[in-house]
C-alpha positions in Angstrom: 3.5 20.4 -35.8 1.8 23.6 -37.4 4.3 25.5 -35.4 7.4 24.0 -36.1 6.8 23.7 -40.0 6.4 27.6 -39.8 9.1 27.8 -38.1 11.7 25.7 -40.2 10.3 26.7 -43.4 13.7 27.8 -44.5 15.3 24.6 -44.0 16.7 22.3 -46.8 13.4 20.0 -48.4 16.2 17.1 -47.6 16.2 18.6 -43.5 12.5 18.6 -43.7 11.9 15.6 -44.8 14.0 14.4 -42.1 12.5 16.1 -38.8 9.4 15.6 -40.7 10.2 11.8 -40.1 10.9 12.2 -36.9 8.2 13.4 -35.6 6.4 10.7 -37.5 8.5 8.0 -35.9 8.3 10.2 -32.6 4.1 10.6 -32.3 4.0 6.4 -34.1 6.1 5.6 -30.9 4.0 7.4 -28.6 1.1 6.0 -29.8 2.4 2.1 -29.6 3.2 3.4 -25.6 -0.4 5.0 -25.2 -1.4 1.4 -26.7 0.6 -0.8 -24.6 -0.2 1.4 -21.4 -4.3 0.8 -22.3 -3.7 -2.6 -22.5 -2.2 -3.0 -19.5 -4.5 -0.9 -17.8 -7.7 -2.9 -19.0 -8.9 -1.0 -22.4 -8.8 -1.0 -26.0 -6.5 1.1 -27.9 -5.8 1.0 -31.7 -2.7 2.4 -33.2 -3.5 4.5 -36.4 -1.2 5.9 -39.4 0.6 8.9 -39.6 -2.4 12.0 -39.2 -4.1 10.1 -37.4 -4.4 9.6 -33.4 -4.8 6.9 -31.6 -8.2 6.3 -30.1 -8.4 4.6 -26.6 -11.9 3.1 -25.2 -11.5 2.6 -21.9 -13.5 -0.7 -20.6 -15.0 -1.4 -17.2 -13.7 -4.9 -16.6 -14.8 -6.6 -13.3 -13.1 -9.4 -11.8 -13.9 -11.7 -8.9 -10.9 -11.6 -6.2 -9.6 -14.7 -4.5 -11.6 -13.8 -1.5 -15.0 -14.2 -4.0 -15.5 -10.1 -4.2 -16.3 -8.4 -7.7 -13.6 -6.0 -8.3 -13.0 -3.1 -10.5 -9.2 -2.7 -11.0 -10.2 0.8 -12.7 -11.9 2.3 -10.4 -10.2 5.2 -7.5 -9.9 4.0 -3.9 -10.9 6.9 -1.4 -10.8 6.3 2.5 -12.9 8.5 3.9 -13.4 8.7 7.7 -17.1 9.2 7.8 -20.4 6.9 8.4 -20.8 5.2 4.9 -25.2 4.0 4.1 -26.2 2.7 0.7 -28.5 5.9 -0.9 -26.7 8.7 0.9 -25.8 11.8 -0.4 -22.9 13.1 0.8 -20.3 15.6 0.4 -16.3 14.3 0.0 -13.9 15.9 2.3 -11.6 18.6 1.1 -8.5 16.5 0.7 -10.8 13.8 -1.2 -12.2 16.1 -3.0 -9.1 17.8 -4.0 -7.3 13.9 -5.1 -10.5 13.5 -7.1 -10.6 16.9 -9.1 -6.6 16.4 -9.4 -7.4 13.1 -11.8 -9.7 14.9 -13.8 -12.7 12.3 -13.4 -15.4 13.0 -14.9 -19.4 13.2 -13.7 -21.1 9.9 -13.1 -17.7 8.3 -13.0 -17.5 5.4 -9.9 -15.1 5.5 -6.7 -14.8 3.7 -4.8 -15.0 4.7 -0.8 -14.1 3.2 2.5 -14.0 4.0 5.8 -11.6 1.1 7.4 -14.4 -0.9 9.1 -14.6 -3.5 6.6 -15.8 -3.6 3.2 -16.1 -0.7 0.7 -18.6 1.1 -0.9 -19.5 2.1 -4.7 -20.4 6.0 -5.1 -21.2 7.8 -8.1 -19.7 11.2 -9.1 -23.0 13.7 -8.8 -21.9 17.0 -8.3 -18.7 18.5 -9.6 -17.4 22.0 -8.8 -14.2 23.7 -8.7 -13.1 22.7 -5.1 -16.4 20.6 -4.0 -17.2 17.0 -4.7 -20.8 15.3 -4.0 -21.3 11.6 -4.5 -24.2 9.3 -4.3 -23.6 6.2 -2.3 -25.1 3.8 -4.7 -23.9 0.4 -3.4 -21.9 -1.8 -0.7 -19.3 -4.9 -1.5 -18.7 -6.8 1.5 -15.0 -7.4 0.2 -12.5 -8.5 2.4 -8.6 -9.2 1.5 -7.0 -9.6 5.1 -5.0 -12.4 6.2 -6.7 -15.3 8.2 -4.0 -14.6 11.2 -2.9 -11.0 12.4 0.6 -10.5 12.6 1.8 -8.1 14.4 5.3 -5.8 13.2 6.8 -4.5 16.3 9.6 -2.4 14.6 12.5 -0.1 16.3 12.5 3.1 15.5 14.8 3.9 12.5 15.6 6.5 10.5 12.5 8.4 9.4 12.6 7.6 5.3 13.0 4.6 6.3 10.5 4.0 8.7 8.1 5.5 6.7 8.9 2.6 4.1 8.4 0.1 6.4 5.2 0.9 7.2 4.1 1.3 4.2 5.6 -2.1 3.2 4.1 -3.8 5.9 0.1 -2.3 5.4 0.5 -3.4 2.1 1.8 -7.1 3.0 -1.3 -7.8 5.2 -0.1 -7.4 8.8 -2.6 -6.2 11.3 -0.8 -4.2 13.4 2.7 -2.0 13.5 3.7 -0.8 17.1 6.8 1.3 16.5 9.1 0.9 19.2 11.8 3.2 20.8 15.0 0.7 21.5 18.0 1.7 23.3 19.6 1.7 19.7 17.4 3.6 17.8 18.9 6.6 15.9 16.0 8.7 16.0 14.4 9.1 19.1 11.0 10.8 19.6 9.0 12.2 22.5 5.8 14.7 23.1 4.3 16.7 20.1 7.0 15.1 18.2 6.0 11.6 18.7 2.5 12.4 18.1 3.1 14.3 15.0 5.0 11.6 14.0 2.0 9.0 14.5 -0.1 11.2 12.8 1.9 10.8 9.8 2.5 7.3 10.1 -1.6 7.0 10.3 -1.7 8.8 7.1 1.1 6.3 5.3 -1.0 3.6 6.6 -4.4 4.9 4.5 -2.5 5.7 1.4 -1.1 2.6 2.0 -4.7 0.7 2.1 -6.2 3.0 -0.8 -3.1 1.6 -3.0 -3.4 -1.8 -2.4 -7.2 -2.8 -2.3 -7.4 -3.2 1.7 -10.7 -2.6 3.5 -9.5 -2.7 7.1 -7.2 0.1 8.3 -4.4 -1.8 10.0 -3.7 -0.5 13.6 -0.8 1.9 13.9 0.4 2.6 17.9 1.7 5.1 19.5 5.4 4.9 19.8 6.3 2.8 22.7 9.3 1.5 24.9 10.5 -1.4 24.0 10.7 -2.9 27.2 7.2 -1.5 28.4 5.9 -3.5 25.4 7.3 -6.8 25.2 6.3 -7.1 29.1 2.8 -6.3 28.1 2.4 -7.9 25.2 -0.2 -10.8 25.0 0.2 -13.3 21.3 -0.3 -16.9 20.5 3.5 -17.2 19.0 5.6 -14.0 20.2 9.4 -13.6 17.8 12.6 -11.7 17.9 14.4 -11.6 14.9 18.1 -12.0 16.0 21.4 -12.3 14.3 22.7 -14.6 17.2 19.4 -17.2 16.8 20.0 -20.7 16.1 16.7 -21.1 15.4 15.2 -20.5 11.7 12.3 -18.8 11.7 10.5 -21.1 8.6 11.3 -23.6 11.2 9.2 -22.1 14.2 6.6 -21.2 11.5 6.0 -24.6 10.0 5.6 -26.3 13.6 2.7 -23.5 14.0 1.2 -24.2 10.5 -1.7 -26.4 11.1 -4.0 -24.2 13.0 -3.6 -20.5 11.9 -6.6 -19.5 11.7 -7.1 -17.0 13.9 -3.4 -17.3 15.3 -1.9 -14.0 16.6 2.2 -13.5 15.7 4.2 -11.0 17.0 7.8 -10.1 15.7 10.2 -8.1 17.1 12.5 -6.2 14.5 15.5 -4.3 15.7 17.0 -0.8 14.5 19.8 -0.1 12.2 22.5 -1.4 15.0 19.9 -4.3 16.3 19.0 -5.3 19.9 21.2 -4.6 22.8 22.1 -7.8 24.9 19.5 -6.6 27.6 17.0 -5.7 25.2 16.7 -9.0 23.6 17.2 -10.7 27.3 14.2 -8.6 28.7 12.2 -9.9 25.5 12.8 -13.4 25.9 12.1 -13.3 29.4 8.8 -12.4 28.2 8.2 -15.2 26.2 9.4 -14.1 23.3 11.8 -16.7 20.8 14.6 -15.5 19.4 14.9 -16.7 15.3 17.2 -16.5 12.8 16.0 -15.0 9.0 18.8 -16.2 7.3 22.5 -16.6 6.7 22.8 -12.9 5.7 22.3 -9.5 7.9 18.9 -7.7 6.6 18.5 -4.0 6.7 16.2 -3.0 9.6 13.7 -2.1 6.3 14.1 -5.5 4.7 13.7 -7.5 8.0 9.6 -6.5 8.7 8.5 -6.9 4.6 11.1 -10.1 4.7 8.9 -11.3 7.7 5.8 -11.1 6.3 6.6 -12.5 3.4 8.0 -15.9 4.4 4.4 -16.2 6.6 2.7 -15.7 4.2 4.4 -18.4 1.6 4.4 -20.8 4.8 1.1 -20.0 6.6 -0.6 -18.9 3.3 -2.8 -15.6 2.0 -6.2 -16.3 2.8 -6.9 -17.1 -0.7 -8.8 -20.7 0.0 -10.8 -19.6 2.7 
């Protein structure tokens, strides 16, 4: 506060005092928030008097997953689309590179790198520039977090921001597969370049996604689809509309199917903003496909998918015990 006591040095000794306090009170506060924020975060922070700042050790805390992998909660996910061997040398991509310069991480820190064929691997920070990154690939964990069934989110298109949640929602939720649909309802509808660009960005949601949320294996994102082409292709052990008109519960389909699921391969159908036409959902159960209710109330289109996966999972469990 050099500057400011420059600055005010005409002010009353009463005013100084005052904003004197203040910023006291202000850098105490911000402190106790550094401090809480450490804790949370896994390291040790002590909260010092006034001239004093508050030091902050971080600590490298492991813990063992359900799934019986060590994990470091600390350390930066990377995917990387690139051949991954324990004692390589190799050079990060440019967007990697970039993400990893951006948190300011210094040499010999660990990242942690996967390339979405199962399990991750532990690199070490070797060479640092301005715009290049080289790591050393100094171990593997064969670390695993995906659900014992693969569920598939077959999801009408809908509006782009929201979409884009959706998938994001879903990656992170465990399902195994989003095939984006184009329904006669749809309010956006895609073709060509456009379509493809729009995959593209979808692909990138769904690594982010997996970077975020400790997932080795890259879920698999289609190309966007007619709805009718893919429910008449479409092969699954237990194949669901979601449908406002269903007598049927879902919980109730999913607890008839909850003895055997490992393995098990679910498909739901999830409408657009104004849901399934009459012929849509027709064609789809002349495919084989059961039409279930989710509830007394009318979801979103962006609540249906996450609501989905959610109640299979609390039914069918995480993969936690196996």
């Amino acid at each position: 506060h050099v500057r400011g006591s420059r600055l005010e040095s005409n002010a009353s000794p009463a005013k100084r005092r005052g904003r004197c306090n203040g910023h006291m009170a202000l850098g105490a506060g911000c402190a106790l928030r550094e401090s809480r924020d450490s804790n949370r975060f896994g390291a040790t922070a002590a909260l010092v008097g006034p001239g004093r700042s508050a030091t902050v050790r971080p600590m490298s805390v492991a813990t063992t997953s359900p799934f019986g992998a060590r994990v470091q909660p600390n350390r930066p996910r990377f995917f990387i689309s690139a051949t991954l061997v324990v004692g390589l040398t190799i050079a990060l991509p440019k967007e990697v590179a970039h993400h990893v310069l951006v948190r300011r991480l210094p040499k010999d820190s660990e990242i942690a790198l996967f390339n979405g064929h199962g399990g991750e691997f532990v690199a070490e920070l070797s060479e640092m520039t301005k715009t290049d990154v080289i790591v050393f690939v100094r171990d593997f964990i064969d670390r695993e977090v995906e659900l014992p069934y693969a569920v598939t989110i077959a999801q009408a298109m809908s509006s782009s921001e929201k979409m884009d949640w959706t998938v994001e929602k879903c990656v992170e939720l465990g399902a195994a597969a989003i095939a984006p649909l184009d329904a006669e309802r749809s309010v956006v509808k895609l073709a060509g370049e456009r379509a493809h660009r729009r995959h593209a960005h979808w692909s990138a949601i769904v690594r982010s996604a997996c970077e975020q949320c400790g997932r080795n294996t890259l879920p698999s994102m289609s190309l966007l689809q007619p709805l009718r082409d893919f429910v008449a292709n479409h092969p699954a052990h237990l194949k669901l509309i979601a449908s406002p008109r269903a007598r049927t519960q879902m919980t109730d389909v999913l607890r008839q199917h909850a003895q055997a699921v490992e393995g098990q391969r679910l498909t739901v159908l999830v409408g657009p903003e104004a849901g399934f036409s009459d012929g849509e959902e027709a064609a789809a159960i002349d495919a084989g496909f059961m039409p279930v209710s989710l509830g007394p109330r009318v979801l979103r289109t962006e609540t249906a998918a996450p609501a989905v996966l959610a109640t299979v999972q609390a039914l069918w469990g995480t993969g936690a015990d196996h």
